[in-house]
N, C-alpha and C positions, 0 to 999 in steps of 0.2 A: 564382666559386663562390658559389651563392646559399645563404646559411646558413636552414634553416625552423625548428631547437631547439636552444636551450640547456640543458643538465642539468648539476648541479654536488652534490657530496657535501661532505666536511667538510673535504677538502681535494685535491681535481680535481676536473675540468673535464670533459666531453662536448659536441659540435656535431654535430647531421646537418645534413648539407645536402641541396639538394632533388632530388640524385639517386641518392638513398640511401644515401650515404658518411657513416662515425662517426669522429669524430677526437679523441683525448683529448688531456691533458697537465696538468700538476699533478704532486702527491706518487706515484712508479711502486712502492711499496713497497706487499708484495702483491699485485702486477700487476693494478691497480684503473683503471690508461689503456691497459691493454692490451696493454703491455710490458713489458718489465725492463729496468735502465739499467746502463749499465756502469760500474765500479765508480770511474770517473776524470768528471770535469765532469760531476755529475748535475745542479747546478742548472742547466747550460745544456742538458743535455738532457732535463728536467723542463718547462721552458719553451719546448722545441719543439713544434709541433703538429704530428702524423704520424696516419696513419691508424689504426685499429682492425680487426681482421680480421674486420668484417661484411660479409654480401653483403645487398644490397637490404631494407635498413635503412626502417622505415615511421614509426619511435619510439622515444625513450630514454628511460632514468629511472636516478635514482643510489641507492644507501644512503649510510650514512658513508664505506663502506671497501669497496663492491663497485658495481659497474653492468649493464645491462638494457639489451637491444634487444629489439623484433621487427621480425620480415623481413615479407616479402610473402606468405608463406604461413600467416602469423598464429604463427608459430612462436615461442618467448620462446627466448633466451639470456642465460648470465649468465658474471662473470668478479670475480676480485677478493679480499678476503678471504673464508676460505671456514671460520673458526676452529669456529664452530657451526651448520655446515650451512646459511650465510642463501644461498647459492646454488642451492640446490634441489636438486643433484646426486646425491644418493644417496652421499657422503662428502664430509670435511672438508679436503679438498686443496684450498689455494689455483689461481687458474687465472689465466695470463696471456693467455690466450687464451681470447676465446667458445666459451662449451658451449651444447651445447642443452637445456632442461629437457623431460622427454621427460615430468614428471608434469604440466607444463601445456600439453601439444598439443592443438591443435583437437579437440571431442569431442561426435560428436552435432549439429554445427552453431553450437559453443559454443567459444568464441575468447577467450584474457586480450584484455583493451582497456586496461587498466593496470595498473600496478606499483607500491610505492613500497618504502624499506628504512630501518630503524633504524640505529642502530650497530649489534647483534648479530644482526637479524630481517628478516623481509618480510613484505611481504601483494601478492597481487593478482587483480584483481576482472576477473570476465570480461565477456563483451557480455549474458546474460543476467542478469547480477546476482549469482553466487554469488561467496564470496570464500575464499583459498585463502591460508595463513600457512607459515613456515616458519624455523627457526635458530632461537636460544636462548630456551627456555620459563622460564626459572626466575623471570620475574616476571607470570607469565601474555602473554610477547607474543604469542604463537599463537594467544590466546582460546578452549582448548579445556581450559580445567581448569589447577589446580592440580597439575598429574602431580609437578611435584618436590618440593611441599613435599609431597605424600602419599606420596612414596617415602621423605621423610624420616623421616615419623613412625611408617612400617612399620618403617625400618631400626631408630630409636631402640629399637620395641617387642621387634624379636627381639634387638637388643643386649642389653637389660635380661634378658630372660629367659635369655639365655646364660649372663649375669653370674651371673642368681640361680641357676642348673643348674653354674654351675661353683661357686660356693659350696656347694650342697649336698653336691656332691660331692666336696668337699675337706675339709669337716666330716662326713663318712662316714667319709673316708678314715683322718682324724681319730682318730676314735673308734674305729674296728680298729684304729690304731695303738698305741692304748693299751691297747685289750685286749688286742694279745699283747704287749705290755710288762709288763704284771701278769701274766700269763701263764705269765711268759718267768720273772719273778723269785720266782714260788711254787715252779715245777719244780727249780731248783738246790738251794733250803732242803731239799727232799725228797729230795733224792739227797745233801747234805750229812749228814742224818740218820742216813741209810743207811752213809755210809763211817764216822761216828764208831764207830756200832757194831761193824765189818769192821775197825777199829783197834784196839780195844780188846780184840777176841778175839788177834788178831795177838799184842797185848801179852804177851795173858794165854799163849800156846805159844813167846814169845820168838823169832816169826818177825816181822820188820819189811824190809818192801817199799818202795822209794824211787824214785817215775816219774817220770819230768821231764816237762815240759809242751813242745811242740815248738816251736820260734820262729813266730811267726805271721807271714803272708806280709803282705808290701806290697801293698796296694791300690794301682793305677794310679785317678791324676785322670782322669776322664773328662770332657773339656770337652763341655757343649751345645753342639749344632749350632747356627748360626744359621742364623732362620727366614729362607725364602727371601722378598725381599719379595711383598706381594700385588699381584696384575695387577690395575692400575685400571678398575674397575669400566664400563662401557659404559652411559649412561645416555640412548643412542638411544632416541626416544618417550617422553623421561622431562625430563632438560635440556636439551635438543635437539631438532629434528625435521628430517631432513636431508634430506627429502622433502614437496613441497607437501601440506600438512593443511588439509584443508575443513573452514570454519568452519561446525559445525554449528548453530548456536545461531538464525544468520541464515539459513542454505538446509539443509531439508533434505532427502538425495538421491534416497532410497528414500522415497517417495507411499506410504501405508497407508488400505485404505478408513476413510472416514471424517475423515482428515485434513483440517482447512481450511488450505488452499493459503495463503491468504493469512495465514495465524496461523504456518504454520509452513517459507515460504517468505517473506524481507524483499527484494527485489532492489537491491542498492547500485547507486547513478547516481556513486558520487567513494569511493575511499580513501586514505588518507595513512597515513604513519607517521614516526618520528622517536626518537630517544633510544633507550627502553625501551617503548614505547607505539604503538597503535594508532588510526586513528578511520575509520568507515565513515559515508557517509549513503546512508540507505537510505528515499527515498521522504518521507514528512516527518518523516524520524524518525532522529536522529543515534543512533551507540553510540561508545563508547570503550571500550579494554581493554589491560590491562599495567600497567605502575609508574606507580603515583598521586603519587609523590613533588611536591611543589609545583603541590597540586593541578592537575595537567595534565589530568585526564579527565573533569573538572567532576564530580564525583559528592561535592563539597561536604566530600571529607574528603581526606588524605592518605594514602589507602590505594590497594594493589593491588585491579583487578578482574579477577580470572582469568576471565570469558567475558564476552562485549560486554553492557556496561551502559545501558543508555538512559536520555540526558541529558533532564530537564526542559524542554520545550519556553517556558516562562517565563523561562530564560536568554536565549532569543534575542529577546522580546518576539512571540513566537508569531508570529515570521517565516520562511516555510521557507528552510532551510539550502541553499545551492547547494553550500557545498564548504569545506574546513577546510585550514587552514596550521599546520603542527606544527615547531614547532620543539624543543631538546633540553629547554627546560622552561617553555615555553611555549606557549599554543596562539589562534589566531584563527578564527573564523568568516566567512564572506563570506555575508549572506544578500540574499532581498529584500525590497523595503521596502515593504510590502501582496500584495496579493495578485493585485495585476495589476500589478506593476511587472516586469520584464525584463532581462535583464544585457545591454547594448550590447554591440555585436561591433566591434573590433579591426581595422583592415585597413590592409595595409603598403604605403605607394601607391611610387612608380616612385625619388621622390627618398627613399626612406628613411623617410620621416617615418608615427609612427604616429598616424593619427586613429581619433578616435570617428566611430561610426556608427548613425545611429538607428535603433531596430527596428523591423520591418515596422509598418506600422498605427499607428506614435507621431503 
């Protein structure tokens, strides 16, 4: 069996070989090699390498905790963890078995050509250059906004005002309550009044009337109901996007006359992702987007960028970028060195051994 790729996440393993067979092994929790183990000798059968139920497999790619085929018909599938939708599936059901993502099928003439995956997220970039995200938003990995932290600041706003609407209305309530208390204690004085003098005629004909007052009844405790808890809120296209979302910043898909294509269409040739973070190169011109934590996304601060940011091309000594290596808090460039220099091709001769190969016209 001739193996042609290796792909590995944070903790398993992917191989295709060159007849279109995927075969995992590694950590099988969340069925991220394509199986479930049983629940006796997992590490020996964690360290078996079995197949993956793909048919005619062209390409792999891993995230932390999920994995990616395409077949021959340019089709993607995904399996794995599935916690915040980074499967593309249209829900959050882990899979231990290949699905097909039916929001990246061929379109137009228009084909994913790669993939990559965070720990919680994805991205991948078709043959014409658009790029398409998905799974958990809430540090901008999806690069389409800010949606959680502005669902936050809504929720906070209409909290507040609830707060301030049940105050008011408590201090209403309030304040009628004390009006019919003074109310309540001026009417008795005036019917007291009334009987002193109904007494005293009594007196005066030597007729004296004696009523008793009735036992007053027991009020029953009425315990409060408890409230039934709240159904957790659904924060799909908010902390999540559990469906491939086009990055609009970089391709956009509806052309308006007058549009310049080239301002507002960028075509990525490489994407990566990793951690919490994304990075696309598009043309000579890298972005980054997501959690800036330890400045990963070069934007010179430790901040989040909720839509793709475009890096300084003086970081790289204004060499164009071929392709980026993302690691969970680190990040490398691979570029080239002038402007006619060329990345050497790779080739795997008969005994195994990989040499370099010079490029046409060196």
């Amino acid at each position: 069996m001739s193996i042609k790729k290796v792909a590995s996440g944070a903790q398993h393993t992917l191989a295709l070989s060159e007849c279109g067979k995927v075969y995992g092994w590694g950590d099988a929790e969340s069925g991220k090699i394509g199986r479930m183990l049983n629940t006796r000798n997992k590490d020996a059968q964690a360290l078996k390498i079995e197949k993956v139920g793909a048919k005619n497999a062209i390409d792999i790619f891993c995230g932390n905790q999920h994995s990616f085929y395409i077949n021959d018909k340019n089709q993607v599938f995904s399996w794995g963890l599935n916690n915040h939708g980074q499967l593309g599936l249209g829900n959050k059901f882990n899979s231990s078995v290949p699905a097909r993502i039916h929001g990246l099928d061929p379109f137009q003439g228009d084909y994913v050509v790669e993939l990559a995956g965070g720990e919680h997220h994805s991205i991948a970039r078709t043959k014409d250059g658009a790029i398409y995200c998905f799974g958990r938003n809430d540090e901008g990995q999806v690069g389409c906004g800010d949606t959680y932290g502005e669902w936050r600041k809504k929720k906070a706003t209409a909290e507040e005002q609830a707060r301030q609407e049940k105050e008011a209305e408590e201090a209403q309530k309030a304040a009628e309550a004390t009006a019919e208390a003074q109310k309540a204690e001026a009417q008795p004085a005036q019917e007291n009044g009334g009987d002193a003098h109904g007494a005293a005629n009594g007196e005066t004909n030597g007729d004296v009337t004696m009523i008793a007052a009735a036992p007053a009844k027991k009020q029953k405790t009425v315990r409060p109901k408890k409230a039934k808890a709240e159904a957790e809120e659904d924060l799909k296209y908010i902390y999540y996007f559990h469906r491939p979302e086009l990055v609009e910043s970089l391709w956009k898909w509806d052309l308006e006359d007058g549009d310049d294509v080239a301002a507002v269409r960028k075509p990525a040739t490489h994407v990566n992702a990793s951690g919490q973070y994304c990075y696309a190169v598009c043309g000579d011109e890298v972005y980054a987007w997501g959690m800036g934590e330890n400045y990963v996304l070069g934007n010179r601060a430790d901040d989040n960028e909720f839509r793709p940011y475009k890096l300084d091309p003086r970081m790289f000594e204004n060499n164009k970028v071929i392709m980026m290596g993302c690691g969970t808090q680190h990040t490398v460039a691979l570029t080239l060195d002038g402007p006619e220099s060329t990345i050497p091709e790779l080739k795997i001769t008969n005994s195994n051994a990989v040499k370099e190969v010079e490029p046409a016209g060196a």
